[in-house]
Every structure is written in structure tokens, then in C-alpha cells.
C-alpha positions as CSV (number, residue, x, y, z in Angstrom):
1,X,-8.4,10.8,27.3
2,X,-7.3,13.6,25.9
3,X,-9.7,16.7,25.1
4,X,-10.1,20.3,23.4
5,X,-13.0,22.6,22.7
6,X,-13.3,24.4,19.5
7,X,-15.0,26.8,17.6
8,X,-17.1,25.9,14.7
9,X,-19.4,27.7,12.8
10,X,-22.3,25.5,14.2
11,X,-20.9,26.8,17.6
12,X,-18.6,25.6,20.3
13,X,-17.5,21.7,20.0
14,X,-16.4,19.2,22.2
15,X,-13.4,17.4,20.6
16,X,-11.6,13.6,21.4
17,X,-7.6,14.1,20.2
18,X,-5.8,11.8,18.4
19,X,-2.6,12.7,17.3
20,X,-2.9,15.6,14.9
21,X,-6.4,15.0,14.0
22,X,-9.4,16.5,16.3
23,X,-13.0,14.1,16.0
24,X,-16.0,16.7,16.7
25,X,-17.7,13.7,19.0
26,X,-21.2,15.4,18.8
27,X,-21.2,15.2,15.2
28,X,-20.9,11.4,15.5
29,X,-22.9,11.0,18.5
30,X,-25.7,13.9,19.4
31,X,-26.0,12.6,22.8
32,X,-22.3,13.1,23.6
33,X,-22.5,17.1,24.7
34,X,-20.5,19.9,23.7
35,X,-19.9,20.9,27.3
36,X,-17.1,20.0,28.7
37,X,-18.1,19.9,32.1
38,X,-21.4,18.4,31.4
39,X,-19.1,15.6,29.5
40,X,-16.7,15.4,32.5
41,X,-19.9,14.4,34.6
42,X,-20.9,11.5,32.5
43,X,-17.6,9.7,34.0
44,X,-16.9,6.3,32.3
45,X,-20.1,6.1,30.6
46,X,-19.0,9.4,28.3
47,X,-15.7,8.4,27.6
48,X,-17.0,4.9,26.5
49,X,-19.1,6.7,24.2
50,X,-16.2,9.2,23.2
51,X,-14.4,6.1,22.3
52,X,-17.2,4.1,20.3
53,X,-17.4,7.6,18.7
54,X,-14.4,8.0,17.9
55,X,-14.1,4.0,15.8
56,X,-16.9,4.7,13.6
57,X,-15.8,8.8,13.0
58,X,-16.0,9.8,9.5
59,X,-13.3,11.2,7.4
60,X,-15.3,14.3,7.9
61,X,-15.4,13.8,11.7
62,X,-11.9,14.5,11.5
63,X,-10.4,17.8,11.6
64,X,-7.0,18.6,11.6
65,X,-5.7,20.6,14.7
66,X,-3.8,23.3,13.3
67,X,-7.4,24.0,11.0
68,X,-9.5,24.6,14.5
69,X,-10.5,27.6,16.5
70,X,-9.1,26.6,20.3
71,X,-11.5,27.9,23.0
72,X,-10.7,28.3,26.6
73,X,-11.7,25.0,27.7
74,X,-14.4,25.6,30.6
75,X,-17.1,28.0,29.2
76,X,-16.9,31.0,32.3
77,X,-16.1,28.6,35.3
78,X,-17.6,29.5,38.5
79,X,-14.3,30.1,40.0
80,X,-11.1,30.4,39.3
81,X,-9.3,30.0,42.6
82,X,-5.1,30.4,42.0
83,X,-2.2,29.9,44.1
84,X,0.7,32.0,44.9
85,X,4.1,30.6,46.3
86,X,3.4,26.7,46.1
87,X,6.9,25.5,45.2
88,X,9.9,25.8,47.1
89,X,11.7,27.0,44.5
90,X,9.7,30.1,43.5
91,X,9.3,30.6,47.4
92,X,13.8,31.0,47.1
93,X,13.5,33.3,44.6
94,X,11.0,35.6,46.3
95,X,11.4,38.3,49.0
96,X,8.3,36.3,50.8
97,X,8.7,33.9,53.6
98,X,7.3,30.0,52.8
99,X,3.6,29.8,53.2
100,X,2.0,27.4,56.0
101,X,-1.4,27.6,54.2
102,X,-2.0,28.0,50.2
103,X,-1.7,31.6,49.5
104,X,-5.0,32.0,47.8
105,X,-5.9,34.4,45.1
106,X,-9.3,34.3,42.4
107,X,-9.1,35.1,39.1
108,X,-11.9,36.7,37.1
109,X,-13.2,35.3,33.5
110,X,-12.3,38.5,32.0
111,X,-8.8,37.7,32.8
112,X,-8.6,34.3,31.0
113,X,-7.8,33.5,27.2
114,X,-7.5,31.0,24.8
115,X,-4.5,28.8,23.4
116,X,-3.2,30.7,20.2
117,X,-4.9,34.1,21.3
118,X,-2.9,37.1,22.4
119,X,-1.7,38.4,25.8
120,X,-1.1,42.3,25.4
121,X,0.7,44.7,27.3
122,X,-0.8,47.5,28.4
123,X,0.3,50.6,28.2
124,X,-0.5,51.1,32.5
125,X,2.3,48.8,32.5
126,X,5.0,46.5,31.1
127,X,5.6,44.4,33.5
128,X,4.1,41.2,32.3
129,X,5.6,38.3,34.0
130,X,5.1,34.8,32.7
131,X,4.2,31.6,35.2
132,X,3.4,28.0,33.9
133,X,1.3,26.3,35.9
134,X,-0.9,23.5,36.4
135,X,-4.7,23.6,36.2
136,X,-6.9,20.9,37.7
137,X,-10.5,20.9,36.6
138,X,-13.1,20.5,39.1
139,X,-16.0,17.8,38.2
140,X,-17.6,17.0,41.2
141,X,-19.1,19.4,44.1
142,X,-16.9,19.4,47.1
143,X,-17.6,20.9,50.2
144,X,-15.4,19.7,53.7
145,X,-13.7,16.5,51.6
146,X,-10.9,14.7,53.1
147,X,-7.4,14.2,51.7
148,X,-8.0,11.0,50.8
149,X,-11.4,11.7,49.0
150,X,-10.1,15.1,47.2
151,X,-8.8,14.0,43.9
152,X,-12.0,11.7,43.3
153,X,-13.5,15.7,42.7
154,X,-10.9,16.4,40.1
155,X,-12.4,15.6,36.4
156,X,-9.6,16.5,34.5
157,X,-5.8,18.8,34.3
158,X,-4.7,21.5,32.2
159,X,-1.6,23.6,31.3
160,X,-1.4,27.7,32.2
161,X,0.2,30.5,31.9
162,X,-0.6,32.7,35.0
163,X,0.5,35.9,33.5
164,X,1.0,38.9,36.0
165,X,1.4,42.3,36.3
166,X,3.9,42.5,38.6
167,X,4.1,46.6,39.5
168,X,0.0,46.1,39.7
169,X,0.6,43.1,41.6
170,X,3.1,44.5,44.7
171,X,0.4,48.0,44.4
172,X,-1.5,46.5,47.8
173,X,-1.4,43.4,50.1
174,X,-3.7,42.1,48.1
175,X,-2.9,40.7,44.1
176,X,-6.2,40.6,42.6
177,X,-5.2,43.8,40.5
178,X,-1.8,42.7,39.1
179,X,-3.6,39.2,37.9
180,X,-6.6,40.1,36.4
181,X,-6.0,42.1,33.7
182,X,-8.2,41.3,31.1
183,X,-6.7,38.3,28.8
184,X,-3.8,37.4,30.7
185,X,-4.3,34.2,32.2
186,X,-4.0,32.2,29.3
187,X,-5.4,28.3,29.1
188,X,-4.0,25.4,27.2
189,X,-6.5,24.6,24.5
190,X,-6.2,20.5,25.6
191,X,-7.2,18.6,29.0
192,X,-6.3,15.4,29.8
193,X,-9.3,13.1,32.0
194,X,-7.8,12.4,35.4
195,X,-7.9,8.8,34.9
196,X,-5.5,9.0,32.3
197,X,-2.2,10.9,34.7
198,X,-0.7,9.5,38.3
199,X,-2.6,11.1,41.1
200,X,-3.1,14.7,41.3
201,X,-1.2,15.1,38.0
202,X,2.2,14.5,40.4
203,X,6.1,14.0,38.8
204,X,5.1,15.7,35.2
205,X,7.1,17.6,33.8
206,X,6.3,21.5,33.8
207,X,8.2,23.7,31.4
208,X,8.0,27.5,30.3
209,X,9.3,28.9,27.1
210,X,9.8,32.2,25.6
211,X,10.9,33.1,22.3
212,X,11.8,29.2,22.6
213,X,14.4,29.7,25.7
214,X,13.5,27.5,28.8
215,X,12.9,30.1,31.6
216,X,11.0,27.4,34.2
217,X,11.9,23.6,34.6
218,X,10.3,21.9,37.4
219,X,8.4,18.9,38.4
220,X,4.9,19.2,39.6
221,X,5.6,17.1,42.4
222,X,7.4,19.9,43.5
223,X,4.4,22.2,44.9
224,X,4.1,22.8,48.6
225,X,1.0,22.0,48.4
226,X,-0.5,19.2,46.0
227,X,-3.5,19.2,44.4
228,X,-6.0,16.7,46.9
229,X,-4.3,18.9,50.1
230,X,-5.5,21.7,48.8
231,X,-8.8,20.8,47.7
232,X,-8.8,19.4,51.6
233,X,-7.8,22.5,52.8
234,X,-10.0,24.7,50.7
235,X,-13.7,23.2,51.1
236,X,-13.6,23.3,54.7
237,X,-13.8,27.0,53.7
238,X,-15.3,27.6,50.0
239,X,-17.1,24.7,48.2
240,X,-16.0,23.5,45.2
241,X,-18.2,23.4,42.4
242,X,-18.0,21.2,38.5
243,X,-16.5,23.9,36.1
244,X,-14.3,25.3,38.7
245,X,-10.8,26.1,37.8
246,X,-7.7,25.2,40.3
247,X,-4.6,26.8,39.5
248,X,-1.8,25.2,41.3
249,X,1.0,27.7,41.8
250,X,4.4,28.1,39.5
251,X,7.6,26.9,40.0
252,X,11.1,29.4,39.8
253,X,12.5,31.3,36.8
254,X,9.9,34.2,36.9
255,X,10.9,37.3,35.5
256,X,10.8,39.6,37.8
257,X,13.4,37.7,39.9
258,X,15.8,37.8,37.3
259,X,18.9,39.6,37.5
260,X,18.0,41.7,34.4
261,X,14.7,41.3,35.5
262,X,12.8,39.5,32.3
263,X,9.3,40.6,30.6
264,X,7.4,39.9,28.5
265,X,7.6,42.4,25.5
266,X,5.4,43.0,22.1
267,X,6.9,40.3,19.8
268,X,7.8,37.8,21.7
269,X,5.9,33.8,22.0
270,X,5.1,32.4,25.1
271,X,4.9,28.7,26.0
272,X,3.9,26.5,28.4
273,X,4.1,22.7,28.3
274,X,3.4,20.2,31.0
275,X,4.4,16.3,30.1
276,X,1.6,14.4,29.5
277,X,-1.5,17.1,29.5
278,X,0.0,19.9,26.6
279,X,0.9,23.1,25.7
280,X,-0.6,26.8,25.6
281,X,1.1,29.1,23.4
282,X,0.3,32.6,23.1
283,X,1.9,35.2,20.8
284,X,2.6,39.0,23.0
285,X,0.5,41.7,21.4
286,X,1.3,45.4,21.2
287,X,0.4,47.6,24.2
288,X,-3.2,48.7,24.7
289,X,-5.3,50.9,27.0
């Protein structure tokens, strides 16, 4: 099932996709919410209802896609919880050696931003580095899981753009400056349910345009470290909580290991498109303080 909140003048919206066409499921059914989380948590019972919804929808419970506001999907997840160097490839193209545990770094909600909205440069720096990623939505609280019981945790999968700050970024040992400049990390405007993709969202297709040039091809089955490992790994440490956001690493062709190194620049369109799940595509805004 495929999903996207929106922005209506009645407030934020929960909305089933189909095709080109977006049905605003609370205006059918009140008791569906407009909460994505809160939806994610109803299981089978919501998206039976999303579904009976969605068969007696009115021509006015139909909006058109490109006539909606996107909104980041998760309204201010508890965490954001990213990983650095989690394919192989990326790992190649890096002066760092190949991790043995996920590389962990937290994003802020001041960092994130919307499908359609616009990443700017600032004038501190420009070097803003693009990195498509996958996102997997947590629905259930984990705390210690298993392997085996990990993905039963994830709700739902996204599409991101991890954008960096890479001079900010190699400042310390730590990165938490060079990735959380405020409306950088930018969020594909559609989930898809888990149910719906093969098991941790593994063999899609993950692939990163700018100014409509492929800059990253990969498979997602190509991370070190897959999605129900490192939920494993993680909750023997942090627990994991429904609204939580896990970002799951990019694969090579990043900028700044480019020979000319490659930036994003004023101007330029951004994309990011993972078979299956969807696209985020952000426009580069002039510099700002």
C-alpha cells in the first residue's frame, strides 16, 4: 500500500495513492487517522479500511498529486538514527576503512524536509553533497529484538536524500554538524507498507539524479548491513520507538569522491528514486545564512 501525507487547508491528511490521483482517506472514513504512525499501528485492520475507503471515494475524495502540498511523512519522529558507510561501494570510494558495526549517526528534525521543498546552500559552505538512501519506518517498539524478529518492527520504507556538508562534516570525529544543517535531509513525500516490498526492502533499485544525470546506481541489497541486522544490533543498545526514522546508508557516486569533486550548486534538481517505494525531488536554493 502505497502512502503520502499532505497539506490541506483543514490541516495535515493522510492520503491512499493510486496512480496519479491521491484519496484523502479521513474524508471518506473519520475513523481512519491522519497520522501516519497512528495509521501504521492499526496493521491490517487500517489498510482494510484504507481499501474499503478507497471503493466508495468520491470524485471529490480524489485529488490529483501534482495539486497537493507533500509533507515530510512522519510528523517530528522521535529519532532519526542514520548510517554512514553501509555499502561496499561507498566504503571503495572513501579514505575510511570498512566498518565491523553500523557507523551510527542521529539526525535532528530541523534537518529534515519535504518532497518538492528546497535544500539551500549556505553561505558557511558549499559543499553540499547528495546521498540517496533508503528510509525504513519504525511501527512497533523494539528494544533487544532478534534478527529474525527485526523487520516484524518495520511499518513501512521510504526514499532519502541524506544531504551533507561535507567540509562541516570532516570538521571533528564526529558528523553531527556536517548533517544537520537545517533542511537538508530531504524525505520522499510517499511510503510504501512493508507488506507490500520483499523483506527489508532488499534487491530495489536505488538511483540518484541531478539535473537528470545518474550520479548513484545500486541495489539495496547491497548494504553491509540490512535493515533487520541493524535493527538487531541497535536495540540491544537504544530502543526503537513507532515514528522512528531508519536511514540505511548510501551507495557510491557521492560527490565529494569525484575526480572534479561534484556539488550541489544553486539551480540545480536533485532526485532520488528507489524501485518500488518513490521519488523525492528537491530543487537547490540560493545560499543563505
Amino acid at each position: 500500500m502505497r502512502l503520502m501525507a499532505f497539506q490541506t487547508q483543514a490541516g495535515r491528511r493522510l492520503g491512499l495513492v493510486q496512480g496519479e490521483d491521491v484519496i484523502d482517506l479521513a474524508a471518506v472514513d473519520a475513523d481512519i487517522p491522519t497520522d501516519l504512525i497512528a495509521f501504521l499501528q492499526m496493521g491490517e485492520r487500517g489498510r482494510n479500511a484504507a481499501v474499503a475507503a478507497a471503493a466508495i471515494a468520491k470524485p471529490t475524495d480524489r485529488l490529483a498529486r501534482s495539486t497537493v502540498r507533500p509533507m515530510i511523512p512522519v510528523d517530528r519522529p522521535g529519532k532519526i538514527v542514520c548510517l554512514g558507510l553501509n555499502y561496499a561501494s561507498h566504503v571503495a570510494e572513501s579514505p575510511n576503512a570498512k566498518p565491523e558495526y553500523p557507523m551510527v549517526f542521529l539526525r535532528a528534525t530541523t534537518s529534515l524536509l519535504a518532497d518538492g521543498e528546497t535544500i539551500r546552500v549556505r553561505r558557511v559552505s558549499t559543499q553540499l553533497d547528495y546521498e540517496g538512501e533508503l528510509v525504513a519506518i519504525v511501527g512497533t517498539r523494539a528494544s533487544d529484538v532478534s534478527e529474525a524478529d527485526a523487520l516484524a518492527c518495520v511499518a513501512a520504507y521510504g526514499v532519502f536524500n541524506d544531504g551533507s556538508m561535507r567540509d562541516y562534516q570532516r570538521k571533528t570525529t564526529q558528523w553531527t554538524v556536517g548533517k544537520n544543517f537545517d533542511a537538508t535531509g530531504a524525505m520522499g513525500a510517499t511510503v510504501v507498507t512493508a507488506d507490500a516490498l520483499p523483506g527489508g526492502a532488499a534487491g530495489l533499485h536505488l538511483e540518484t539524479r541531478l539535473n537528470g544525470q545518474v550520479v548513484q546506481s545500486a541495489s539495496t541489497s547491497d548494504m553491509l548491513f540490512g535493515v533487520a541486522e541493524t535493527i538487531a544490533l541497535l536495540s540491544q543498545c537504544m530502543t526503537f520507538e513507532p515514528g522512528d526514522l531508519l536511514v540505511m546508508g548510501t551507495p557510491s557516486g557521492v560527490g565529494v569522491a569525484r575526480k572534479p569533486q561534484l556539488f550541489m550548486k544553486p539551480g540545480d534538481v536533485c532526485e532520488v528514486e528507489i524501485e518500488s517505494i518513490g521519488c523525492v525531488r528537491n530543487p537547490i536554493g540560493a545560499a543563505t545564512s
